[in-house]
Every structure is written in structure tokens, then in C-alpha cells.
C-alpha positions as CSV (number, residue, x, y, z in Angstrom):
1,X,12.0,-12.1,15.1
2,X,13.6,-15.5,16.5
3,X,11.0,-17.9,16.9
4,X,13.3,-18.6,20.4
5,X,12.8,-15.3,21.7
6,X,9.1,-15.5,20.7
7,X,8.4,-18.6,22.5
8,X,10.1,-17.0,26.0
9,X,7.2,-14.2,25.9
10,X,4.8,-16.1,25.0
11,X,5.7,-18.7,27.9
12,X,5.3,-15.7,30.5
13,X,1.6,-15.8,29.4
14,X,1.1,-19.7,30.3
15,X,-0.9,-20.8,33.3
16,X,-0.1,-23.6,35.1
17,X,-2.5,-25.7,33.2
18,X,-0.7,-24.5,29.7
19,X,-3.5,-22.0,28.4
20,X,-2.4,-19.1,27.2
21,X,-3.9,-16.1,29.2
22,X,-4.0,-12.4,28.6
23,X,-1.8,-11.9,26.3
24,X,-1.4,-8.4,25.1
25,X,-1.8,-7.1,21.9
26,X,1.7,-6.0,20.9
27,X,2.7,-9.7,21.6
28,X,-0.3,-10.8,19.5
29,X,1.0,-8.5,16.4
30,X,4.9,-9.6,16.8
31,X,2.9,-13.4,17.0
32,X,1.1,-12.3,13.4
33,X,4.2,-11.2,12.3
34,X,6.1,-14.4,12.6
35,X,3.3,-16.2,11.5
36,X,3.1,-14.4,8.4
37,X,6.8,-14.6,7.2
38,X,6.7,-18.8,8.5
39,X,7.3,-21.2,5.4
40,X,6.9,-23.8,7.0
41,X,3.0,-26.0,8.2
42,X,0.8,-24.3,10.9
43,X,1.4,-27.5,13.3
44,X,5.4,-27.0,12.8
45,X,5.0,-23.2,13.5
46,X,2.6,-24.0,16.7
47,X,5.1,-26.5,18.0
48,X,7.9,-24.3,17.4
49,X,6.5,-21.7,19.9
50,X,5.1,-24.6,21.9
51,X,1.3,-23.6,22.0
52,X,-1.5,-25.7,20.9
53,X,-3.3,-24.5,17.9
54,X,-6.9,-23.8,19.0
55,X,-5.5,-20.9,21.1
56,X,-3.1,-19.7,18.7
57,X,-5.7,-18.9,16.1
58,X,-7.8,-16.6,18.5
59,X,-4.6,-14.7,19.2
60,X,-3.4,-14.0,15.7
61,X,-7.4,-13.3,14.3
62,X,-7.4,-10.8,17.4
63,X,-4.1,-9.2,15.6
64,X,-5.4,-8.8,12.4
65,X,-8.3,-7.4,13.4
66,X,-6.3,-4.9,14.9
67,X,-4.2,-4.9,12.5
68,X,-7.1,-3.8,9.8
69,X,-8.7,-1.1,12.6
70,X,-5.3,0.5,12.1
71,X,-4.0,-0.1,15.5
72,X,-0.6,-1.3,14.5
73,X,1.4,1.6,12.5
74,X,1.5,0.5,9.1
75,X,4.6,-1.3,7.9
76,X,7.0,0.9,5.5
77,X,6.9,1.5,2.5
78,X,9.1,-1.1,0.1
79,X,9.6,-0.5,-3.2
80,X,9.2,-3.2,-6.1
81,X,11.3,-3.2,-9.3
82,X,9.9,-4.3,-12.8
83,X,12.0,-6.2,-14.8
84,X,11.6,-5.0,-18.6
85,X,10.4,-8.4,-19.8
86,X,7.7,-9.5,-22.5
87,X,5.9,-6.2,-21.6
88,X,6.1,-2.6,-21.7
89,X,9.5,-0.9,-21.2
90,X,9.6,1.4,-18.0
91,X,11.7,4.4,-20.2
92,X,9.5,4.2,-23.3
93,X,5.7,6.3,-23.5
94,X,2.5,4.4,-23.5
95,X,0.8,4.5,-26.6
96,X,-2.2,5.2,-25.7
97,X,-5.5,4.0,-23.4
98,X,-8.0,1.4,-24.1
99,X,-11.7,1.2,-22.9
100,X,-14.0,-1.5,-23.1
101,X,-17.3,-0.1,-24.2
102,X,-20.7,-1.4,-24.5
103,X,-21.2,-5.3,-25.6
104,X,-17.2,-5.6,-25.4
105,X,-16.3,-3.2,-28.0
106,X,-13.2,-1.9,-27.5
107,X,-12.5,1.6,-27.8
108,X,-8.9,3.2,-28.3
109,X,-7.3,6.8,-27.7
110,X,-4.0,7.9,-29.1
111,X,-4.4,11.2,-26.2
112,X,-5.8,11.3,-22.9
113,X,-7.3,14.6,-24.3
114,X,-9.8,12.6,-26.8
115,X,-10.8,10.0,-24.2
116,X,-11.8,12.6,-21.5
117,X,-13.4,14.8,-24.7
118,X,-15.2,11.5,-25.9
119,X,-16.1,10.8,-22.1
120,X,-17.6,14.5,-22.2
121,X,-20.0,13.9,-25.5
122,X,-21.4,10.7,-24.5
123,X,-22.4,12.2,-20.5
């Protein structure tokens, strides 16, 4: 969201005085959200919406708490890309698992069959 436009909304919640009043909680999520993609310092973002900070930080604590009660649909889904670098390729098998076993001894499974049938003997 513009940071312009933000500031407008956020200005219909000012009082007189400057103090941010009321504000309601979709205005407090769009807030997190531009907070959270800002590069910049927290004084720059503040100033840029033209709010003092003390204020600021109640608002967008009060969206995240929302935010983690599930209140705000979640965002969608992106999908990441690995780049076939030092590691693994994507298009090649694994070659089997690896479990760290008591006193850090390493134990190692060609098959998923013999760790789950190893798993079974030692239960």
C-alpha cells in the first residue's frame, strides 16, 4: 500500500491534540502490513505516516496479536524455488535417512523400510 494513502486514514483517526484514537483493526493490519515490507528505520517509517512512535507500537502489537488469533485471513500461499547449488539436486532420489542415536552416534538407512523396522525392534 502507498504509504500516502496510508497516512490519509490514519489522519481520520487524529484528535485535535494529535493522538491517535480508535482506530480499527483492519487499519491496524493494513498499518502491520506496511510496517513489515518498510526497509527503511522505524523513526523514518513513523514520520512518513506522520505519527509519533509510542502510539504506533500499541497499534501494530494489537495487529499481530490479531494477526496470530487468526483474525486476519492468512496471506496466500507463495511458492519458493531452490536453486540446484552445492546441495542435493531437486530431480535426483535421496539416498537414504540419517538418525542421530544415543551419545551422537549416527545411524544410517539405505530404505525407509529398515528405519521404521529398526524403530519397531528397539520400541
Amino acid at each position: 500500500m502507498d504509504l500516502a494513502i496510508l497516512k490519509k486514514k490514519i489522519s481520520t483517526y487524529k484528535t485535535s491534540t494529535g493522538k491517535l484514537t480508535r482506530v480499527p483493526d483492519e487499519l491496524a493490519y493494513e498499518i502491520l502490513k506496511a510496517w513489515e515490507g518498510w526497509t527503511g528505520t522505524a523513526a523514518s517509517f513513523y514520520s512518513e505516516i506522520d505519527v509519533k512512535s509510542a502510539k504506533m507500537a500499541s497499534v501494530i502489537g494489537r495487529a499481530k496479536k490479531l494477526q496470530r488469533e487468526g483474525f486476519f485471513p492468512a496471506d496466500d500461499f507463495k511458492e519458493i524455488q531452490l536453486s540446484s547449488g552445492t546441495g542435493a539436486t531437486l530431480d535426483t532420489p535421496c539416498t537414504g535417512l540419517e538418525i542421530v542415536w544415543n551419545e551422537g552416534k549416527i545411524i544410517r538407512f539405505s530404505q525407509v523400510d529398515l528405519l521404521v523396522e529398526f524403530l519397531k525392534k528397539v520400541a
